[in-house]
C-alpha positions in Angstrom: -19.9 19.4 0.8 -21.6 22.6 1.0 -21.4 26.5 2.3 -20.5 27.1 6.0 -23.9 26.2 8.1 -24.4 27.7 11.6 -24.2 24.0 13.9 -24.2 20.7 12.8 -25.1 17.6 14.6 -23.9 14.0 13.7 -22.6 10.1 14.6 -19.2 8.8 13.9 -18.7 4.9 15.2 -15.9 2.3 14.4 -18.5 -0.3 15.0 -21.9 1.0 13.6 -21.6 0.4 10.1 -24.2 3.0 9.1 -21.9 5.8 10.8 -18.6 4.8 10.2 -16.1 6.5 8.0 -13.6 5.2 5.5 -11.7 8.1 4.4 -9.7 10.9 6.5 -10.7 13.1 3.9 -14.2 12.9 5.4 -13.5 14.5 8.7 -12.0 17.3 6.9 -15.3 18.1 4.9 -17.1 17.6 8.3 -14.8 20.4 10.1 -14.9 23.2 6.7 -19.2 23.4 7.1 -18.4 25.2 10.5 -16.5 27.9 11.6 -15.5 26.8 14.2 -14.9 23.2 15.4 -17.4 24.1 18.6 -20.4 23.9 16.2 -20.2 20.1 15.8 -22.4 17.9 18.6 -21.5 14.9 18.6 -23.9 12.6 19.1 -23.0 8.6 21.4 -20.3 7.7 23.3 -17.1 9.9 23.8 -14.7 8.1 24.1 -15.8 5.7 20.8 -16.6 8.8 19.4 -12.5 9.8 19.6 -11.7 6.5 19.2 -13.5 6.3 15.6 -12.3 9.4 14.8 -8.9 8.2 15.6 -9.3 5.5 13.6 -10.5 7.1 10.4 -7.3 9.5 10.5 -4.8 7.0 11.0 -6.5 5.0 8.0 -3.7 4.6 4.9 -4.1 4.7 1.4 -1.6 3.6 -2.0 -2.2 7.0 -3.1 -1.1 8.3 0.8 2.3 6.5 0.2 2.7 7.7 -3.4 2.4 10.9 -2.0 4.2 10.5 1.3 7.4 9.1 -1.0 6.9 12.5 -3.4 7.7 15.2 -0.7 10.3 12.9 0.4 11.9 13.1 -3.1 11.2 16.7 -3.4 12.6 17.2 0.2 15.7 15.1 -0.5 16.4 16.7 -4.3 20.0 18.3 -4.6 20.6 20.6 -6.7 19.2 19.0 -10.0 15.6 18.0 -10.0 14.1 15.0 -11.1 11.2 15.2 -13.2 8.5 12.0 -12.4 5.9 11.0 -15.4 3.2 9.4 -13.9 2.1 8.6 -17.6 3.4 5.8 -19.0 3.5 3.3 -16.7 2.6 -0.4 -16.5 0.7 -1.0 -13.4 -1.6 2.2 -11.4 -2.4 2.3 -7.8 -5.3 1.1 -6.0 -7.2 3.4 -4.2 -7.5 1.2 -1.0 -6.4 1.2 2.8 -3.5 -0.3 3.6 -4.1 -3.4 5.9 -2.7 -3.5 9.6 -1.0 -6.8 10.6 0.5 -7.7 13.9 2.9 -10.1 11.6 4.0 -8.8 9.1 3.4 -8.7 4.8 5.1 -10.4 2.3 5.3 -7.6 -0.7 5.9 -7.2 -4.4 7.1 -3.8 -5.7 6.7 -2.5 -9.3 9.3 0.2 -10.7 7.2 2.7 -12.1 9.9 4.3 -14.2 12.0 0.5 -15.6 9.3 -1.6 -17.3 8.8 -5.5 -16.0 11.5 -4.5 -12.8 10.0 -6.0 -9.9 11.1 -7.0 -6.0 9.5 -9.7 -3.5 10.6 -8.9 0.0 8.8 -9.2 3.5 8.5 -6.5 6.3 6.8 -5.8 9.5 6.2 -2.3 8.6 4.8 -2.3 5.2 4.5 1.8 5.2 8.2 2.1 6.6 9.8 -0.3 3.9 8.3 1.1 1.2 10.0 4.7 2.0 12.9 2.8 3.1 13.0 1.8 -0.9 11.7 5.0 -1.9 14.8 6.9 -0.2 17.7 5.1 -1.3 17.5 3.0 2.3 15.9 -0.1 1.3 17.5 -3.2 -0.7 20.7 -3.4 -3.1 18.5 -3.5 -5.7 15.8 -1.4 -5.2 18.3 1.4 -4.0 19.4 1.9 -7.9 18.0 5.7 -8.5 16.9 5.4 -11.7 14.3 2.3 -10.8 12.8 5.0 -8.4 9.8 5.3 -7.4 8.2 2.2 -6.5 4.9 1.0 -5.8 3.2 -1.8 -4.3 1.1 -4.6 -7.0 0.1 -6.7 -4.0 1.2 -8.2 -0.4 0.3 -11.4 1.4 -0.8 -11.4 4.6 -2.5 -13.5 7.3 0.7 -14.7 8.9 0.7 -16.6 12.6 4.3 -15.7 12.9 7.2 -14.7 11.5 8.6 -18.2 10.5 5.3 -18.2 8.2 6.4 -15.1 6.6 9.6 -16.0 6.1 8.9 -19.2 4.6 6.4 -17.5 2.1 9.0 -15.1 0.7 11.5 -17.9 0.8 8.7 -19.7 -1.5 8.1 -17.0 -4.4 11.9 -16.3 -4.6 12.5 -19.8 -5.0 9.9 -20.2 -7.7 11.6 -17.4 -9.5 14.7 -18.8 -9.1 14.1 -22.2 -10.3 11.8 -21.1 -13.5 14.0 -17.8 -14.5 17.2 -17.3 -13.1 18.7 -20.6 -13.9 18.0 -20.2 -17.4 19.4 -16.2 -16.8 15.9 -15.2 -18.0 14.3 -12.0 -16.7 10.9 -12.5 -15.7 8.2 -9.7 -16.8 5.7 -8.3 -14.2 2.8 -10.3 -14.9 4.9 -13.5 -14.3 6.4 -12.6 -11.5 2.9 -11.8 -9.9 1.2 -15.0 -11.3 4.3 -16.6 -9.3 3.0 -15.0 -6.2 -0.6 -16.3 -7.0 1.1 -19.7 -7.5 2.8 -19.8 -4.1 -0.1 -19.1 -2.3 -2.4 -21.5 -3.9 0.3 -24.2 -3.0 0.0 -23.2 0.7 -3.5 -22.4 1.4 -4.5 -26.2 1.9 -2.0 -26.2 4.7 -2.3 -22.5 5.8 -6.1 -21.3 5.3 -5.5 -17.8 6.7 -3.1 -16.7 3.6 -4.4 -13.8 1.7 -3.2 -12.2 -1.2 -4.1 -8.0 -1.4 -4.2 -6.6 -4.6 -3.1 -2.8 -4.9 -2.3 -2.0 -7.8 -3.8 -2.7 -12.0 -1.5 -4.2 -14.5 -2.2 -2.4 -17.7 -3.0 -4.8 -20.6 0.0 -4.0 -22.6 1.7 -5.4 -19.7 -0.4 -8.3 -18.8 -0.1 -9.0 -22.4 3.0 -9.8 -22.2 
């Protein structure tokens, strides 16, 4: 960050750690110290040069889908608008890049206006499903308006193929069903997500490549619980 310089010379690579990027946001600082995009040399390989580049811009963030799923709200709004508080919630974003996954993510969403409601589901397109949910397109459940907007607390990934997915989400819903639902007991955030931890520490011996993301903080009133 600076003023406006006359020519500036520099290195981006995907696979030189010392010039790599991790934030779009970076390219845009580079770009507003010139006036024009002609004034930046860059320096290596073009084509890895673009590629980097590329790679940097397509990067995802929680707080890119939070906003992504806001001007879809604002864009979709009738004639009454709906006011979001961003307050008092029970769980906050991540600031982290969404991973990319040939299979697919098993996924827990946190309502961040209903306290302790939560959904499990599994997609191949974690970035789609969650404005599926966000739109009124997504599940039964998650399509209620007033549990709108939702968030992600973690995903699983590390699948070999779809059966594994499946068979994951199969798991936590199971485990859910078994401790809360038969005794017609609504489970609170925290337990819902230690039942996710719980599942995947029951699979690991026989599936190694399992991995659990986190995304998103539980506030202590919540963990609390």
């Amino acid at each position: 960050m600076g003023e406006t310089i006359g020519r500036v010379v520099t290195k981006i690579s995907s696979t030189e750690h010392t010039y790599a990027l991790w934030e779009k946001e970076q390219i845009y600082v580079l770009a507003s110290r010139v006036r024009a995009l002609q004034d930046i040399c860059f320096v290596g390989d073009k084509n890895g040069t673009l590629q980097a580049i590329k790679d940097v811009v397509m990067t995802t963030s929680q707080w890119s889908l939070y906003i992504d799923h806001f001007m879809q709200q604002i864009l979709n709004q009738e004639d009454t608008p709906r006011v979001f508080s961003l307050l008092e919630t029970q769980f906050e974003p991540l600031n982290i890049e969404v991973p990319r996954d040939r299979v697919g993510y098993v996924y827990m969403l946190v309502s961040r206006s209903v306290p302790d409601c939560t959904y499990v589901g599994e997609t191949e397109n974690i970035r789609q499903r969650l404005r599926q949910h966000n739109t009124g397109l997504g599940s039964e459940f998650t399509n209620v308006p007033e549990r709108r907007p939702w968030g992600f607390l973690c995903y699983i990934v590390g699948f070999e193929d779809e059966d594994e997915r499946k068979m994951v989400e199969r798991h936590w819903h199971e485990y859910l069903f078994y401790q809360f639902e038969t005794r017609n007991v609504n489970p609170t955030l925290q337990q819902v997500f230690s039942l996710g931890r719980r599942v995947l520490s029951d699979l690991r011996p026989h599936h190694p490549h399992f991995r659990m993301i986190i995304c998103g903080r539980i506030s202590r009133s919540a963990s609390e619980q």
